[in-house]
PDB file of N, CA, C and O in Angstrom, chain B, residues numbered from 101:
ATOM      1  N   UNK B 101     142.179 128.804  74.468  1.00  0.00           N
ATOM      2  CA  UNK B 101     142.048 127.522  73.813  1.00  0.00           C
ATOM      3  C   UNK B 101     143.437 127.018  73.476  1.00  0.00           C
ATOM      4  O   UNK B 101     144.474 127.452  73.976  1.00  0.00           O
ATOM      5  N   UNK B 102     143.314 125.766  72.299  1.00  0.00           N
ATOM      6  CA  UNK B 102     145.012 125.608  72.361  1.00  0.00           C
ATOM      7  C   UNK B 102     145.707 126.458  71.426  1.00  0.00           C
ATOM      8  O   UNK B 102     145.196 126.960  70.425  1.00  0.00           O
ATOM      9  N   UNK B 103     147.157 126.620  71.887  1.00  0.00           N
ATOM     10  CA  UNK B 103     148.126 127.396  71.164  1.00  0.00           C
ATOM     11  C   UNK B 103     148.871 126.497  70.704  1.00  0.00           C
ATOM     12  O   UNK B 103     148.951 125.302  70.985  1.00  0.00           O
ATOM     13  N   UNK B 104     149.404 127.115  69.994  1.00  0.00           N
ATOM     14  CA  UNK B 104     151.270 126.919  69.448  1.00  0.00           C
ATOM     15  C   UNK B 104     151.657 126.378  70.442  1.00  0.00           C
ATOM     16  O   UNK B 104     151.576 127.040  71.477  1.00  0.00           O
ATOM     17  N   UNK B 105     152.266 124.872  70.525  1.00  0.00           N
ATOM     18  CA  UNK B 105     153.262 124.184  71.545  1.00  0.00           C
ATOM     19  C   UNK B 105     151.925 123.002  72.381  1.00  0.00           C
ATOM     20  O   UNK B 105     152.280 122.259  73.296  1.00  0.00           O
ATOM     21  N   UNK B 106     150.775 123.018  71.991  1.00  0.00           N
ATOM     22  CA  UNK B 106     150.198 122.601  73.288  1.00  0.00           C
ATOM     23  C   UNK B 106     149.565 123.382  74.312  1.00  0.00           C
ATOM     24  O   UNK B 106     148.992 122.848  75.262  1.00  0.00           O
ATOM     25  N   UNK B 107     149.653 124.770  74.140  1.00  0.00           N
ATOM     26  CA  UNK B 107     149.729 125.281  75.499  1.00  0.00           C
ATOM     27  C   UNK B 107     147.920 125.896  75.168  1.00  0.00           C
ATOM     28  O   UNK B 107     147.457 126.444  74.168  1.00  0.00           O
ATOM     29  N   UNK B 108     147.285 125.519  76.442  1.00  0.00           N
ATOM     30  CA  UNK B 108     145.913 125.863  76.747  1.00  0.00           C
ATOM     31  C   UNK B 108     146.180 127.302  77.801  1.00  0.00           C
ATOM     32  O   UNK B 108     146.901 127.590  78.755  1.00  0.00           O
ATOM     33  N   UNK B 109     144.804 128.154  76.720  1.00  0.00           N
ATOM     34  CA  UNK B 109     145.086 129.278  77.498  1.00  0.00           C
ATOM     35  C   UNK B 109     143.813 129.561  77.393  1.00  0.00           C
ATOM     36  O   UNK B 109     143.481 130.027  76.303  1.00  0.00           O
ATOM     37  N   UNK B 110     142.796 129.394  78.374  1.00  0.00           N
ATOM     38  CA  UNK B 110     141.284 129.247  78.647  1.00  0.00           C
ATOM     39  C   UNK B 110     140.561 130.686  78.548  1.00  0.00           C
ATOM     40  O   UNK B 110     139.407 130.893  78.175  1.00  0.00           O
ATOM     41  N   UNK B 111     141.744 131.852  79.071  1.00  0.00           N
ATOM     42  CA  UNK B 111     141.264 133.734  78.755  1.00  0.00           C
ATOM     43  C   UNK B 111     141.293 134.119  77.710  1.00  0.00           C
ATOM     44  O   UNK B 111     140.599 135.112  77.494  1.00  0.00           O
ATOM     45  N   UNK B 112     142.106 133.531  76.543  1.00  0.00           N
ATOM     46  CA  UNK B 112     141.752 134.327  75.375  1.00  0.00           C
ATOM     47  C   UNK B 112     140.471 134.037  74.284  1.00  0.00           C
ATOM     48  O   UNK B 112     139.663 133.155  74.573  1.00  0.00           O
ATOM     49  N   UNK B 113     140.407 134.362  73.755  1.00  0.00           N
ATOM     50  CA  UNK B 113     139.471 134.580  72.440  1.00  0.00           C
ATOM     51  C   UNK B 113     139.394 133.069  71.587  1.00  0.00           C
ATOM     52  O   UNK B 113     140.413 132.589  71.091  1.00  0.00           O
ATOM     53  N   UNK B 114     138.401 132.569  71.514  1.00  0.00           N
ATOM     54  CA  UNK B 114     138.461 131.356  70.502  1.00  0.00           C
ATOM     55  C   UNK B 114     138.098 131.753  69.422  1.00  0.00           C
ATOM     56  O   UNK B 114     137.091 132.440  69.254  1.00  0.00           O
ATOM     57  N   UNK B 115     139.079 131.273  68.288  1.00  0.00           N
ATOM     58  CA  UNK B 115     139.291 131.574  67.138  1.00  0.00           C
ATOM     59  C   UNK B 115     138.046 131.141  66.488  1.00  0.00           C
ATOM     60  O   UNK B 115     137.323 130.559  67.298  1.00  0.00           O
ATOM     61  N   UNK B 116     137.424 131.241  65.027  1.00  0.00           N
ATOM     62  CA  UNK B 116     136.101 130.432  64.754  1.00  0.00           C
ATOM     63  C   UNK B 116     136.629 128.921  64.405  1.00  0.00           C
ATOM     64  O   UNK B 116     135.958 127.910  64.609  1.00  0.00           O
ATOM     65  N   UNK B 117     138.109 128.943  63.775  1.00  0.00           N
ATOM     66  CA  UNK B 117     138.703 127.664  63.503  1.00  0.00           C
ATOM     67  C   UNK B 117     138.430 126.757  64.958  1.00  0.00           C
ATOM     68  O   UNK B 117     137.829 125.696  64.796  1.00  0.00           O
ATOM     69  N   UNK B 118     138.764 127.053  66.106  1.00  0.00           N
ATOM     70  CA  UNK B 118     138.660 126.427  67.259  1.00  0.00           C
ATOM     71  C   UNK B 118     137.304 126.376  67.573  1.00  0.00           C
ATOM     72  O   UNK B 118     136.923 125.418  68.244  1.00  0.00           O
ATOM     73  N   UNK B 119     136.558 127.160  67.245  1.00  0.00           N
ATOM     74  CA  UNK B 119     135.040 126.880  67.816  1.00  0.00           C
ATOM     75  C   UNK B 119     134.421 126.106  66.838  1.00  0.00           C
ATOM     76  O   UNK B 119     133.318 125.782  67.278  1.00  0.00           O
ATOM     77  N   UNK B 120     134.578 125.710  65.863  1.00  0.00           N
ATOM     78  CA  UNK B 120     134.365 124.887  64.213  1.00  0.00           C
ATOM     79  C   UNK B 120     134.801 123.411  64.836  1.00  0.00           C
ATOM     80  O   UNK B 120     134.018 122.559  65.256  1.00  0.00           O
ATOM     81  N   UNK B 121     135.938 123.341  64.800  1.00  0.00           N
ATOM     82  CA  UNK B 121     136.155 122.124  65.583  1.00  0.00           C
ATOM     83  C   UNK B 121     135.559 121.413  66.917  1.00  0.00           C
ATOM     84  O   UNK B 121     135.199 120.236  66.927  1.00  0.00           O
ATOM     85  N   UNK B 122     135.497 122.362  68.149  1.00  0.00           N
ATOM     86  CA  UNK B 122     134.690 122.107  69.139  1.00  0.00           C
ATOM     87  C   UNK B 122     133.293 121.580  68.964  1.00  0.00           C
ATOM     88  O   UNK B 122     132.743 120.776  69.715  1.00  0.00           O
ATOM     89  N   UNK B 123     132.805 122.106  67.923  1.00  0.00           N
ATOM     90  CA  UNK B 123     131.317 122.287  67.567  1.00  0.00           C
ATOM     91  C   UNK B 123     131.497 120.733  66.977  1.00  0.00           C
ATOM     92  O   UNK B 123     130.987 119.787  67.578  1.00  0.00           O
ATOM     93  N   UNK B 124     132.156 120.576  65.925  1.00  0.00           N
ATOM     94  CA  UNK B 124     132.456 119.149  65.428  1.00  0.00           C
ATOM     95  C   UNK B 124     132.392 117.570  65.800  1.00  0.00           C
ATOM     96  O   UNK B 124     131.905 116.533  65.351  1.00  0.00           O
ATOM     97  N   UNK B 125     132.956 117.891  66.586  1.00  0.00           N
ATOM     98  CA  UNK B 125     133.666 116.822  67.911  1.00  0.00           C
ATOM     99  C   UNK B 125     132.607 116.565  68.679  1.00  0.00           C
ATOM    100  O   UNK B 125     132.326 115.399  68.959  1.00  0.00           O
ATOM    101  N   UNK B 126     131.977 117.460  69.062  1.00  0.00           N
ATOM    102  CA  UNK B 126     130.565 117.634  69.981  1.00  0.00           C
ATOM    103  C   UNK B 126     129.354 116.765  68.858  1.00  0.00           C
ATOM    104  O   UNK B 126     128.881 115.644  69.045  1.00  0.00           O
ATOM    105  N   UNK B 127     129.152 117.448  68.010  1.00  0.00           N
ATOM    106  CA  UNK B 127     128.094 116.304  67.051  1.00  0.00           C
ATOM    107  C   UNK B 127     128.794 115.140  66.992  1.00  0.00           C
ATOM    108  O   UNK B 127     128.007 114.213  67.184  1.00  0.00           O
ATOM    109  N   UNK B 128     130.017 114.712  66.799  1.00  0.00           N
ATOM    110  CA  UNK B 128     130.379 113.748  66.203  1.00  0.00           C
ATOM    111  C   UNK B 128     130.259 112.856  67.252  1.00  0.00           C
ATOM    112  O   UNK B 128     130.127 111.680  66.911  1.00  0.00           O
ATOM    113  N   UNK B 129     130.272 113.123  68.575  1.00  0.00           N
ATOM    114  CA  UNK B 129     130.145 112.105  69.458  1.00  0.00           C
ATOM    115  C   UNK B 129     128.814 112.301  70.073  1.00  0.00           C
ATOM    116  O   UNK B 129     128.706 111.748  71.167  1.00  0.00           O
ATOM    117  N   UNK B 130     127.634 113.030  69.599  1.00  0.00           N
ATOM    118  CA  UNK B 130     126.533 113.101  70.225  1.00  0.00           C
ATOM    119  C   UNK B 130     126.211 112.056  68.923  1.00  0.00           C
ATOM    120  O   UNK B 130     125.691 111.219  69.661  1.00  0.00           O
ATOM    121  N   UNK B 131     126.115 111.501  67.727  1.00  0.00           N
ATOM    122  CA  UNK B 131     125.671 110.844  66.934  1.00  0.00           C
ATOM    123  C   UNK B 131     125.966 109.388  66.655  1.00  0.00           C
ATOM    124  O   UNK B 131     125.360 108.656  65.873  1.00  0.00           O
ATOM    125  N   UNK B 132     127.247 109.020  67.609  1.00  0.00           N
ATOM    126  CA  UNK B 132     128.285 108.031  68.380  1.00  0.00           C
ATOM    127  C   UNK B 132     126.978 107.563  69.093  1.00  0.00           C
ATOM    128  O   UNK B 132     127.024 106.681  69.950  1.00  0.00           O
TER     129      UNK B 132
END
């Protein structure tokens, strides 16, 4: 997911902070 700098790194581990947000973004524009 994203790192430090910008940098997307799609193999590692998503943090719950990053999956909290994903999850977010996703309702917020399914209710859009």
């Amino acid at each position: 997911m994203g790192r430090t700098g910008g940098v997307f790194t799609p193999q590692e581990t998503a943090t719950r902070a990053e999956v909290a947000a994903i999850i977010h973004r996703f309702i917020e524009n399914v209710i859009d």
